[in-house]
PASEBA-1860 file (N, C-alpha, C; in nm, 3 decimals):
! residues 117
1> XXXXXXXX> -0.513/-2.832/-1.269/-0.601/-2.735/-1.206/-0.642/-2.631/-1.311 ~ -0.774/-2.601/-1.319/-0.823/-2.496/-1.416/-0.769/-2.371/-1.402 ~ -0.806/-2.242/-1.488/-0.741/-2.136/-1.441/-0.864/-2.090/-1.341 ~ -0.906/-2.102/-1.362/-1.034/-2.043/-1.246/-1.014/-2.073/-1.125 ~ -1.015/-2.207/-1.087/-0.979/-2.257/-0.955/-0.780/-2.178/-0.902 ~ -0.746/-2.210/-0.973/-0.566/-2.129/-0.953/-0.639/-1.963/-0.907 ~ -0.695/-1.871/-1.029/-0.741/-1.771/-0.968/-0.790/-1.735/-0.832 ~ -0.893/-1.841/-0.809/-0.942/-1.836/-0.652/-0.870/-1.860/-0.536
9> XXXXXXXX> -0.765/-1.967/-0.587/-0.688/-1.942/-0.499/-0.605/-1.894/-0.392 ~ -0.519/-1.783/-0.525/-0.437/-1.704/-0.554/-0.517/-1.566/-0.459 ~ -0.668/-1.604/-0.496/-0.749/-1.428/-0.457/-0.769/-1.427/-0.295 ~ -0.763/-1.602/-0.260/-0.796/-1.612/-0.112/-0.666/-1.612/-0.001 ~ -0.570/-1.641/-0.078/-0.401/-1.591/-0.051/-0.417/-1.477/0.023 ~ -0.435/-1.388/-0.158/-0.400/-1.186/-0.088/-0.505/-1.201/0.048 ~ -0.599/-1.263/0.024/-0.714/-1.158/0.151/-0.696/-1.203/0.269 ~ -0.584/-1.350/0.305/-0.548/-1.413/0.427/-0.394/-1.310/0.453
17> XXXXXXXX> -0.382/-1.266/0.348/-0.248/-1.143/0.367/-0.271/-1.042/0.434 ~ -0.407/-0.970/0.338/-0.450/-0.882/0.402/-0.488/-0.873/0.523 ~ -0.519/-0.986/0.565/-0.605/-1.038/0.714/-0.482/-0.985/0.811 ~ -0.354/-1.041/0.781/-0.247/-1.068/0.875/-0.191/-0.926/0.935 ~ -0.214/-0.861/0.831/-0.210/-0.710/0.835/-0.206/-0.640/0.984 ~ -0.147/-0.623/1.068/-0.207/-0.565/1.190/-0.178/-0.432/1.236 ~ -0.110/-0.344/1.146/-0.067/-0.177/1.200/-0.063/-0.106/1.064 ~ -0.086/-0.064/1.002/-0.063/0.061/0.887/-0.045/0.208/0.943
25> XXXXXXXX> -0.001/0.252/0.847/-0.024/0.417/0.818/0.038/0.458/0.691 ~ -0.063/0.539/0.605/-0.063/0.633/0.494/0.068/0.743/0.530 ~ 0.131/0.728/0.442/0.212/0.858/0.457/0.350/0.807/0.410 ~ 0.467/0.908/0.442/0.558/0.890/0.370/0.680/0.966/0.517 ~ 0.807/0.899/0.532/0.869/0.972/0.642/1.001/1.089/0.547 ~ 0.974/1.162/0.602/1.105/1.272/0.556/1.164/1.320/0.640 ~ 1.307/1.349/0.610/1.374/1.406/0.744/1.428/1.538/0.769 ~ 1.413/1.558/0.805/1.405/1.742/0.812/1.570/1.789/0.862
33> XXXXXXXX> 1.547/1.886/0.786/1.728/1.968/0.922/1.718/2.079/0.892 ~ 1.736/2.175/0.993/1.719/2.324/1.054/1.841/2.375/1.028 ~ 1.880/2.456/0.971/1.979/2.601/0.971/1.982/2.674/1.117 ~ 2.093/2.647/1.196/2.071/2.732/1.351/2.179/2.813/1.383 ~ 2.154/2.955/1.362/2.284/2.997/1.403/2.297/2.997/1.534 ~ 2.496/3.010/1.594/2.547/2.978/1.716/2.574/3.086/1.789 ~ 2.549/3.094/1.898/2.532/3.223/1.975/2.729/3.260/1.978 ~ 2.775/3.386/1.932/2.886/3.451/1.950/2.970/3.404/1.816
41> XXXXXXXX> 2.923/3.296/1.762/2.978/3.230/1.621/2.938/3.323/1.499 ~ 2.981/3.332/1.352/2.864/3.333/1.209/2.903/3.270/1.169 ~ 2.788/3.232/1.122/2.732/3.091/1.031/2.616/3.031/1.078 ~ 2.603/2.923/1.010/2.501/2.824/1.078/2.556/2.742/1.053 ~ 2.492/2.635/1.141/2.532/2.472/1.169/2.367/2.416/1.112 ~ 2.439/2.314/1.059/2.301/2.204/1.064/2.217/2.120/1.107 ~ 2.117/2.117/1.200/2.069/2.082/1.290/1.980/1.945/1.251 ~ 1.992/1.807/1.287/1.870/1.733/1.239/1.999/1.579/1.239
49> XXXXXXXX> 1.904/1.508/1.190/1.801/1.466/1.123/1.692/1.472/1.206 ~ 1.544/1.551/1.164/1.437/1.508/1.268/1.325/1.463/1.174 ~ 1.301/1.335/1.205/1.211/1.271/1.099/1.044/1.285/1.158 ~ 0.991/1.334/1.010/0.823/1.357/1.032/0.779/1.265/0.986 ~ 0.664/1.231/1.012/0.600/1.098/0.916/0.486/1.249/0.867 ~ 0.432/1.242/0.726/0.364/1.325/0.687/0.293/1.267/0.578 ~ 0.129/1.298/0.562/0.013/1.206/0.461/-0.068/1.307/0.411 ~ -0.144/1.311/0.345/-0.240/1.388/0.260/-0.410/1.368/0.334
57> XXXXXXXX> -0.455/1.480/0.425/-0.580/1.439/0.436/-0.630/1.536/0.416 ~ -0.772/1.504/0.291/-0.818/1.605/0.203/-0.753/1.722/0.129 ~ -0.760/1.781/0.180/-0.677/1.960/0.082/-0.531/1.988/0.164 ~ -0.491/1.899/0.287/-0.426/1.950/0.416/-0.310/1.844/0.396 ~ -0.222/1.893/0.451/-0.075/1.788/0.471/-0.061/1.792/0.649 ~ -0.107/1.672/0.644/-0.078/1.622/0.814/0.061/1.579/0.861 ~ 0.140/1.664/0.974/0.218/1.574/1.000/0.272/1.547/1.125 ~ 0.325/1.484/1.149/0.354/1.434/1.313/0.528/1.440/1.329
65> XXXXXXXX> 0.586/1.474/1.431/0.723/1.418/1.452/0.739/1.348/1.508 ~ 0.821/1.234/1.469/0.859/1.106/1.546/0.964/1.118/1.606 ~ 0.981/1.127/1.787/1.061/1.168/1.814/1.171/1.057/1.897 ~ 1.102/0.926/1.900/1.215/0.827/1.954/1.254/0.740/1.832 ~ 1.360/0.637/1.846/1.386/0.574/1.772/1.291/0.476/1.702 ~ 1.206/0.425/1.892/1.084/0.319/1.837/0.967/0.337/1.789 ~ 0.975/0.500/1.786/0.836/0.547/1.719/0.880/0.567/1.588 ~ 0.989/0.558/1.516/1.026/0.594/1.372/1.020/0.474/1.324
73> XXXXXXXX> 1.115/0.356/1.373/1.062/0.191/1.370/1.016/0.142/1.310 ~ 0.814/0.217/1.410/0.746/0.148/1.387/0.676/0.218/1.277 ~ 0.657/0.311/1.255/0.654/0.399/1.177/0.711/0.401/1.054 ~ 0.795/0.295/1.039/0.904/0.282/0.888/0.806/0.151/0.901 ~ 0.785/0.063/0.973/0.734/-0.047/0.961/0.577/-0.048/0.885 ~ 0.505/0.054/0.993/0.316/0.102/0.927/0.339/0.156/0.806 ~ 0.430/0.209/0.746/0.399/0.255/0.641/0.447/0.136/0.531 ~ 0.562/0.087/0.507/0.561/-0.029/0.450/0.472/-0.120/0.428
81> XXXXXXXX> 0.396/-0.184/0.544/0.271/-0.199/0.542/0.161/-0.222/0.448 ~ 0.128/-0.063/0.433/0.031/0.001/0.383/0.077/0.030/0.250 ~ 0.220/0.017/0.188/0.272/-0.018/0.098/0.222/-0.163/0.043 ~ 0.259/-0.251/0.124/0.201/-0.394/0.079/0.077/-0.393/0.101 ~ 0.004/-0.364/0.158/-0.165/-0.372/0.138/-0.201/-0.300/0.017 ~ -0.152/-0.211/-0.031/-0.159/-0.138/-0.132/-0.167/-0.181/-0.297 ~ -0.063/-0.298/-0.304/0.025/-0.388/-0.384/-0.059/-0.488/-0.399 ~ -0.119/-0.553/-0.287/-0.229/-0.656/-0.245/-0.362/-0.623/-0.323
89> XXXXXXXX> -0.376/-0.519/-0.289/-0.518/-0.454/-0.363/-0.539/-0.435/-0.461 ~ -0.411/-0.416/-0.529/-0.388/-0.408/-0.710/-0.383/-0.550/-0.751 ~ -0.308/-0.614/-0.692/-0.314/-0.787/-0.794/-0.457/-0.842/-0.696 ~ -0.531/-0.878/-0.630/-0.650/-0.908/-0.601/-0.773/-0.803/-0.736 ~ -0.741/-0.705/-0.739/-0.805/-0.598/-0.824/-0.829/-0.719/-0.949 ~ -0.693/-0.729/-0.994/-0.645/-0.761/-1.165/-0.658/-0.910/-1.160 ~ -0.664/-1.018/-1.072/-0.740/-1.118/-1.048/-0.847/-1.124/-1.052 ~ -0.963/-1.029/-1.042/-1.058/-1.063/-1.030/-1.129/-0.998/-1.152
97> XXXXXXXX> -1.078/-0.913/-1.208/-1.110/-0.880/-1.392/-1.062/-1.012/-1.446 ~ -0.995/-1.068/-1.435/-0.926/-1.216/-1.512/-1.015/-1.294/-1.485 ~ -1.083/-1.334/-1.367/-1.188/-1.457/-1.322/-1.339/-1.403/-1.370 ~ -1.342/-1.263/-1.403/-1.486/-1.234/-1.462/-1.493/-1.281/-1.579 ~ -1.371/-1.226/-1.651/-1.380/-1.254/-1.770/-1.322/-1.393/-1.828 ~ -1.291/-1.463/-1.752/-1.279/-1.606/-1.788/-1.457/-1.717/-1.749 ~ -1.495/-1.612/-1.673/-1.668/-1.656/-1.597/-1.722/-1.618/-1.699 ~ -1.730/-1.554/-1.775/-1.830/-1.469/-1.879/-1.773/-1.541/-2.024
105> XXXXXXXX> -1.649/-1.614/-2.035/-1.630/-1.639/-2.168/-1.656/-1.827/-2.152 ~ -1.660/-1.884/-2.054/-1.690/-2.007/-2.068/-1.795/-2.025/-2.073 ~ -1.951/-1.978/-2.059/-2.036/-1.977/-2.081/-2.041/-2.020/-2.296 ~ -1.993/-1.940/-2.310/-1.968/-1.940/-2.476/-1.976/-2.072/-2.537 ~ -1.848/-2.068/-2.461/-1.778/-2.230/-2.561/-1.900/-2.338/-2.478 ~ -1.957/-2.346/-2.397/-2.051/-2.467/-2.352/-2.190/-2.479/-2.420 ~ -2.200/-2.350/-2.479/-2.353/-2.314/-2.562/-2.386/-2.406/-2.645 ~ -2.451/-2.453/-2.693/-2.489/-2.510/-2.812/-2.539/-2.433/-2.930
113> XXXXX> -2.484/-2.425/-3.013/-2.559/-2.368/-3.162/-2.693/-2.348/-3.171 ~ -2.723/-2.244/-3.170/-2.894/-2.277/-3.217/-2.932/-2.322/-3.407 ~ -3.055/-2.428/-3.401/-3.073/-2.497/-3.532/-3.180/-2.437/-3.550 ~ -3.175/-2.467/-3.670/-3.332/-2.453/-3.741/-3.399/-2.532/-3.729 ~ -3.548/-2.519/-3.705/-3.673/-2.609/-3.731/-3.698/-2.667/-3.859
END
């Protein structure tokens, strides 16, 4: 098999990957814990884990709390995701600089010399 044909392959792989794809989300989960002091106690206790899922939109930090188990889940799940779609998009990217430039250099070698009259 040529490398060209392996390339195409390989490029129609990621995009049946990408296809399969069915939930994302951008962002990253962190888990938060609160300092609370106790009524008639001193000190504080540590309150948490309460996990945010939180992303970058435009100038702003968006974030949400996930407050059941199956919303964190799925939520550990969409973002992983969007991790691998991410990953997908870079080697489809760098596949397809490789198949240009293997398209643009076989032209070369098939040329014929030009002669003199």
């Amino acid at each position: 098999m040529n490398p060209t044909a392996e390339i195409e392959a390989r490029r129609n792989a990621i995009l049946e990957e990408m296809r399969s794809i069915r939930s994302m989300r951008r962002g990253t989960i962190n888990e938060q814990h609160f300092r609370v002091a106790l009524k008639g106690k001193r000190g504080t206790v540590l309150r948490g884990p309460y996990y945010i899922l939180s992303r970058r939109e435009r100038d702003r930090t968006v974030s949400k709390r996930l407050t059941t188990s199956a919303e964190l889940e799925q939520a550990r799940q969409d973002v992983a995701e969007h991790k691998r779609f991410l990953a997908l998009c870079q080697e489809f990217e760098g596949l397809t600089e490789r198949l240009g430039e293997l398209e643009r250099r076989e032209p070369d070698l098939e040329r014929e010399k030009k002669r003199y009259r």
